[in-house]
FIVOTI-729155 format. One record per residue (C-alpha): residue number from 1; x, y, z. Coordinates in steps of 0.25 Angstrom, whole numbers, plus 5000, padded with zeros to 4 digits. Example, Ala and Ser with C-alpha at 12.3 -4.5 7.8 and 13.67 -1.06 7.14 Angstrom:
% residues 2
(1 (5049 4982 5031))
(2 (5055 4996 5029))
END
This chain:
% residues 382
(1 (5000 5000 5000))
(2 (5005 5015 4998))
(3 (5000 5026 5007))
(4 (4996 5038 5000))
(5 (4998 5050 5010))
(6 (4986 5058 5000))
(7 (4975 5046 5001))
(8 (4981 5039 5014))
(9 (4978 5027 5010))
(10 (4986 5015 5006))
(11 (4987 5007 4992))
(12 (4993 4991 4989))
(13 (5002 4991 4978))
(14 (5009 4977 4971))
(15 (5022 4973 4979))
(16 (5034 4975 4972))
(17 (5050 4975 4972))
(18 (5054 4986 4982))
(19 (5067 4991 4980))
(20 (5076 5000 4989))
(21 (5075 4994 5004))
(22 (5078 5001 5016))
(23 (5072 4993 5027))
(24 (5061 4984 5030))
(25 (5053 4978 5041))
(26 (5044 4966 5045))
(27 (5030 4969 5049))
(28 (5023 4954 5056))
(29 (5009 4955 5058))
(30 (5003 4943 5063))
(31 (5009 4932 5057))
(32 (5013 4941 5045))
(33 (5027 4946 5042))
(34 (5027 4957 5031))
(35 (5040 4965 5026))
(36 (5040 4979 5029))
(37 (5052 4988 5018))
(38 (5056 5000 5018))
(39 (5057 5004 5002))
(40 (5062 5019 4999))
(41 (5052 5028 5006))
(42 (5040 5017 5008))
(43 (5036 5005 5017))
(44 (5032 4992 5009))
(45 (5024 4981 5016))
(46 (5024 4971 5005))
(47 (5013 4959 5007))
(48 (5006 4948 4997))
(49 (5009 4954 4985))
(50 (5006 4970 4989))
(51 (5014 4982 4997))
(52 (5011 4991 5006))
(53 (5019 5004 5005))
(54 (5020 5013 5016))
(55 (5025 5027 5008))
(56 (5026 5039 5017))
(57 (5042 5043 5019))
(58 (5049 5052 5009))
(59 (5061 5046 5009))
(60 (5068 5032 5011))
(61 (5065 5022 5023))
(62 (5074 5019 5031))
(63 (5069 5011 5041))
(64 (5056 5003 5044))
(65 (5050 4996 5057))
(66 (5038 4989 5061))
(67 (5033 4990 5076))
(68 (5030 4978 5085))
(69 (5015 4979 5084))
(70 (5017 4980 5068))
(71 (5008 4991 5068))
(72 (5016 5001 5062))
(73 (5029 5002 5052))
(74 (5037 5012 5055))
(75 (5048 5018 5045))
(76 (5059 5028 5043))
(77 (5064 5036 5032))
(78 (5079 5040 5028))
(79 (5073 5055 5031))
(80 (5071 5053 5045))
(81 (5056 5051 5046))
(82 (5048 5039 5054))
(83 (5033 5035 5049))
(84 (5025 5024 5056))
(85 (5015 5014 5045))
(86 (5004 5009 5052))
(87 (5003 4997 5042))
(88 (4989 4992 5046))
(89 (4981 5003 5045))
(90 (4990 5006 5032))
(91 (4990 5021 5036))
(92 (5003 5031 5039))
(93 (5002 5028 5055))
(94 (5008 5040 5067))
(95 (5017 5046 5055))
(96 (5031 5050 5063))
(97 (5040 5061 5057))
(98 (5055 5063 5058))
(99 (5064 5076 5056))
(100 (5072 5072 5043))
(101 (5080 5086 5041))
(102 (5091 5091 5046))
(103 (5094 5084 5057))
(104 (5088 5091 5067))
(105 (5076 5085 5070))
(106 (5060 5087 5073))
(107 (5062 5094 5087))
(108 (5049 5097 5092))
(109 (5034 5098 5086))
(110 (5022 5107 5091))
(111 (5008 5105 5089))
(112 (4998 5115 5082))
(113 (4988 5119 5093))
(114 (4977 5111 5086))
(115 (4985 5100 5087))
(116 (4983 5097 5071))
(117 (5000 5099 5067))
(118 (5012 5095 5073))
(119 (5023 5105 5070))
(120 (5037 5098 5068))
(121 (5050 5101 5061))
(122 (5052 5093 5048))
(123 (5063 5093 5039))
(124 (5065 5108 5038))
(125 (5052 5113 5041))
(126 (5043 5112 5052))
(127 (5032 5103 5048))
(128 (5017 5105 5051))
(129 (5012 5089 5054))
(130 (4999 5085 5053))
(131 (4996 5078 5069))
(132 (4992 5064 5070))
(133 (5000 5061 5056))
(134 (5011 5071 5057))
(135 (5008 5073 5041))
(136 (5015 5086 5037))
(137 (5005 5097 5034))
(138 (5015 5109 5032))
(139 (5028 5115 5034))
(140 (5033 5126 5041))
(141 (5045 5129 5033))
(142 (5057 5135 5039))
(143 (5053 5128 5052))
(144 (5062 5121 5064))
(145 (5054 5121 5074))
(146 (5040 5122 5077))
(147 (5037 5131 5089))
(148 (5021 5131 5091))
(149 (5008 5128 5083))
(150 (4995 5134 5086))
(151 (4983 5129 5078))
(152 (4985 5139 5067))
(153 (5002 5143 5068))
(154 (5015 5137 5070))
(155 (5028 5144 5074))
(156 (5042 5137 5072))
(157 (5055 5140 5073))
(158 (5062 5143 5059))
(159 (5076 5135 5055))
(160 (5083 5147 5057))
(161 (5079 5149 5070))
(162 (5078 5163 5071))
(163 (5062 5164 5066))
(164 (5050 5157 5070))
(165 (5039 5156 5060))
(166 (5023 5158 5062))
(167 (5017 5146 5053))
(168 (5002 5146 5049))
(169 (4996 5130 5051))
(170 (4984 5136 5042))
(171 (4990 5143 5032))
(172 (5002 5134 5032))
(173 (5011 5147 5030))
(174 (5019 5158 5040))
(175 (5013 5167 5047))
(176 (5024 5173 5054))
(177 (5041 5174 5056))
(178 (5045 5177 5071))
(179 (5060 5182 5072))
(180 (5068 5183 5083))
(181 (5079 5195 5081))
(182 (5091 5185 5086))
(183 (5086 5172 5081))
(184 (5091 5158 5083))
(185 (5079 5154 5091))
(186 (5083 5144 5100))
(187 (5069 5140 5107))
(188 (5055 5142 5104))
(189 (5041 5141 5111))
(190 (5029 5144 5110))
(191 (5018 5147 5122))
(192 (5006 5135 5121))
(193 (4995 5144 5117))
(194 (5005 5149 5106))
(195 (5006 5162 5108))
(196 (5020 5166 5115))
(197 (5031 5160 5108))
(198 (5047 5160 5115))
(199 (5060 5160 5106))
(200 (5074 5161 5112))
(201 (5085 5162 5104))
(202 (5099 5157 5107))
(203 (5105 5169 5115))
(204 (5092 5166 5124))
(205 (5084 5177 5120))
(206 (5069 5174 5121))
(207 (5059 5181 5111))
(208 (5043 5180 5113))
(209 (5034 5179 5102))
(210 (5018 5182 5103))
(211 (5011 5176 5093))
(212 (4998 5181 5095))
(213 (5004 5194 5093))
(214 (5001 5202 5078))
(215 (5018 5204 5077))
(216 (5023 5191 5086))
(217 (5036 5192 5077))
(218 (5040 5203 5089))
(219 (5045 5195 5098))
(220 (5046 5199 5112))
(221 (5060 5199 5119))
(222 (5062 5190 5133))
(223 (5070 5201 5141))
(224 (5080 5190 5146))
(225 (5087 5179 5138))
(226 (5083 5165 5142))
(227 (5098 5159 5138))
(228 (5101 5144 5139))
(229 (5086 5140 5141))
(230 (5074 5132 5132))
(231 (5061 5140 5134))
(232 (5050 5129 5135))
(233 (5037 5135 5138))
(234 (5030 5149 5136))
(235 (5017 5151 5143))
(236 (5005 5155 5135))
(237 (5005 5168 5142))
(238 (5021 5171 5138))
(239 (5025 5175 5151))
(240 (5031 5162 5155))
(241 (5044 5154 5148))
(242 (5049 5141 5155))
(243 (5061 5136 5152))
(244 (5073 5125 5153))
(245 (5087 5125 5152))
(246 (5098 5114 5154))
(247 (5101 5121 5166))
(248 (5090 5113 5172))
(249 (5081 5122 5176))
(250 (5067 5127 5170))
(251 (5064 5143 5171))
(252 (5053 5150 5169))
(253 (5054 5165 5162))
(254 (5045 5176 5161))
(255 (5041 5181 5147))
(256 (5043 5191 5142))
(257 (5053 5197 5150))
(258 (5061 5184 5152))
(259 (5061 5186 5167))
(260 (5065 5173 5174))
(261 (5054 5168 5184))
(262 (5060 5156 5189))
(263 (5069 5145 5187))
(264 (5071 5130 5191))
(265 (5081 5119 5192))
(266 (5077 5106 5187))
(267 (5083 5092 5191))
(268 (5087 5090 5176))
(269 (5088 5096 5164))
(270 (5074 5099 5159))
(271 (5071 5095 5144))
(272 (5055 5100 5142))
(273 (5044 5110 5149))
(274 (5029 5109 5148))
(275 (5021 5119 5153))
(276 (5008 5114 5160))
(277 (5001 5129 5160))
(278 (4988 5124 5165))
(279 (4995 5120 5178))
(280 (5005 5131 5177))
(281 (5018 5120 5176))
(282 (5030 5118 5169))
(283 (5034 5101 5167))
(284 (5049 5099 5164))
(285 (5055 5087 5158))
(286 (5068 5085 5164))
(287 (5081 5074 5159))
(288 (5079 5066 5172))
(289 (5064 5061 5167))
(290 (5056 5071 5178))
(291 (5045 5079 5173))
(292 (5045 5092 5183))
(293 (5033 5101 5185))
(294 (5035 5116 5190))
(295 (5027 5127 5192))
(296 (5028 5137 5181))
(297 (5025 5150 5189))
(298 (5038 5148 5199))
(299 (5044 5133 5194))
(300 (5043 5124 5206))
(301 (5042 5110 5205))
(302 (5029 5105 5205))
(303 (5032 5090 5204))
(304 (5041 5080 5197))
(305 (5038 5067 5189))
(306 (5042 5056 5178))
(307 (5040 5059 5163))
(308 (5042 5044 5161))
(309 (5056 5047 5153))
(310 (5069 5047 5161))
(311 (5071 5060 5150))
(312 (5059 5067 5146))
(313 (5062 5073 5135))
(314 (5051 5083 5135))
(315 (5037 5088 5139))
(316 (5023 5090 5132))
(317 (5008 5091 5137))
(318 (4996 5088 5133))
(319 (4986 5102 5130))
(320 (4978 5100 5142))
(321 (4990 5099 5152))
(322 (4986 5086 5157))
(323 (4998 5077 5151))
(324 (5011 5079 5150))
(325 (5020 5070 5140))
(326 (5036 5069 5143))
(327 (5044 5065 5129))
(328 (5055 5054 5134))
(329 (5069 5051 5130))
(330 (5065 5038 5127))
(331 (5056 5041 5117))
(332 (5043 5039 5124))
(333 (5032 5048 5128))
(334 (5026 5049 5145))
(335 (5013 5055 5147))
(336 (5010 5061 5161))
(337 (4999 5068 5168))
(338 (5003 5082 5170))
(339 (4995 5086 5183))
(340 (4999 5072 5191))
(341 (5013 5068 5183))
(342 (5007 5054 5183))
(343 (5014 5045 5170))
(344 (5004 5042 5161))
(345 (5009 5034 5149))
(346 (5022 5031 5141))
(347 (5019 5035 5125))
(348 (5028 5027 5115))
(349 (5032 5035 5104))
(350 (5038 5025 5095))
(351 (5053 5032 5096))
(352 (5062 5027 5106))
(353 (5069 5040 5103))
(354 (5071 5052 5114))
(355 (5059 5062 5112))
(356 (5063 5076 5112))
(357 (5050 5082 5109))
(358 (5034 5079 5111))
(359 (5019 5087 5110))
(360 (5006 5085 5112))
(361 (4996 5087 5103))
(362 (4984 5097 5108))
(363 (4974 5087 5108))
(364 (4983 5077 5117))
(365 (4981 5066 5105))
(366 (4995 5066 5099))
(367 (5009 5070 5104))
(368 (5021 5073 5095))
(369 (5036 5069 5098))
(370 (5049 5072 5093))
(371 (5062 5063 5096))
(372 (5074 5067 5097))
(373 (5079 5062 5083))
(374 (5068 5070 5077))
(375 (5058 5061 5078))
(376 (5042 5066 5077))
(377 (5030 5057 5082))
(378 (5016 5060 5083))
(379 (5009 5049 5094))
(380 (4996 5048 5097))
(381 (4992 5052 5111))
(382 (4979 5045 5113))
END
């Protein structure tokens, strides 16, 4: 069969003599063995005379692999990206994509507030993905990084990194360039409700942005230079920055003046923040597999617990505050209830690969991850 991605359906065609194989695989269902091979840039199952012909990579496989329940096939190509074949319901199953250009690597994703596109850089752009399919929509072009999606714009850091763009969703087309006099923008966030949006450049100076305003491209100037730190969380008032360094300790500046309210030293070098606003806390993620909760308003320790890794890598949340999801060195996912810290469940992601990165979709139903060799999976929450 061939999977047309136009009329997603499948179609037999007559076995034949395949040439040019890179890697095959057996596929046992039942008391049946069949021969999986890799051939150019498809998949052939090949059975009583007919093939099934899995198409979908753009350039050579490289490698194939069936999973133990024989549910799925999955396959990588010479360009760095990973798909998974559900063979049964002969449909293109959970679609992975991998960073393929140079070498840098996906590095993080965002969400559109509607929950409809997941932002991620691809190749040399930033690539708007569709959820549930992660089939690309658009491109951002110039693009590194995205920043933050609201259900009508995008904002991503340029390759330069001394602009950040303004994109349309709709109109599929920019909006507006913000600059920043000095440039080589370091860092970059962006307040939940998208409207306060922080960059720090490399000499530690911190620029706001208000993207409700009719001119957002005048940025305002944080009177004091924030040198040496990873800004993490704006509040959606813009007052409020929280922040790490590998000095281990979390800090918590006033906007805009840049006024330092308070600072506190951590038991080991932090490597996320969460900002639980409802509850008005800060969760850390820390390299000894704790997950800290402090007060944002004066940084005391509320309470301690497990995130399940013994390195989580970093920190997400569900939209209604009530989960929190810590991405583990060991490739797995760990899903806690935020108010009590009680460990709910262990999610596979399929990678034994250290996660760097990981979102939640605003309807809770999906969340996004990134690996640290540039890896990006979609899973299924519920």
């Amino acid at each position: 069969m061939t999977y047309r991605p136009d009329s997603k359906r499948w179609e037999h065609e007559p076995a034949r003599e395949e040439l040019g194989l890179q890697a095959a695989t057996t596929l046992t269902s039942g008391t049946a063995t069949q021969l999986v091979q890799a051939h150019n840039t498809a998949l052939v199952l090949a059975s009583a005379g007919t093939a099934r012909r899995f198409r979908g990579h753009e350039s050579l496989v490289t490698q194939v692999v069936a999973d133990p329940r024989c549910s799925y096939l999955f396959s990588a190509s010479q360009s760095g990206e990973l798909r998974a074949w559900s063979h049964q319901q002969q449909d293109l199953a959970n679609p992975s994509l991998q960073h393929a250009g140079s070498g840098f690597g996906v590095t993080n994703a965002v969400y559109s507030a509607d929950g409809k596109y997941l932002l991620a850089p691809l190749e040399d752009d930033v690539a708007v993905l569709e959820t549930g399919t992660l089939k690309p929509v658009s491109r951002i072009p110039g693009g590194q990084r995205p920043i933050a999606a609201s259900a009508t714009d995008a904002w991503v850091l340029t390759h330069q990194s001394d602009r950040i763009l303004q994109w349309s969703l709709r109109d599929r087309k920019l909006v507006r360039d913000l600059g920043l006099e000095s440039g080589n923008i370091t860092h970059a966030i962006a307040s939940a409700n998208c409207r306060w949006l922080a960059a720090l450049n490399s000499t530690g100076a911190l620029f706001l942005f208000d993207l409700h305003s009719a001119q957002p491209q005048q940025p305002i100037r944080v009177e004091r230079p924030l040198p040496d730190r990873s800004p993490q969380v704006i509040d959606d008032s813009g007052t409020r920055l929280w922040s790490i360094s590998r000095l281990n300790d979390l800090t918590c500046h006033e906007l805009p003046g840049g006024r330092l309210l308070w600072r506190k030293a951590l038991d080991a070098r932090p490597t996320s923040v969460c900002h639980f606003g409802g509850r008005g806390q800060i969760a850390v993620a820390l390299l000894n597999g704790e997950i800290q909760f402090h007060n944002e308003r004066d940084g005391q320790r509320i309470s301690s617990i497990s995130s399940g890794s013994t390195a989580a890598q970093a920190l997400a949340k569900t939209q209604d505050e009530t989960r929190l999801v810590a991405a583990g060195i060991e490739g797995e996912l760990h899903v806690i209830a935020a108010e009590s810290g009680l460990y709910l469940t262990r999610l596979q992601t399929g990678t034994a690969d250290p996660l760097r990165f990981a979102t939640v979709a605003p309807n809770g139903a999906a969340i996004a991850i990134l690996t640290k060799t540039g890896l990006l999976r979609e899973l299924q929450a519920r």
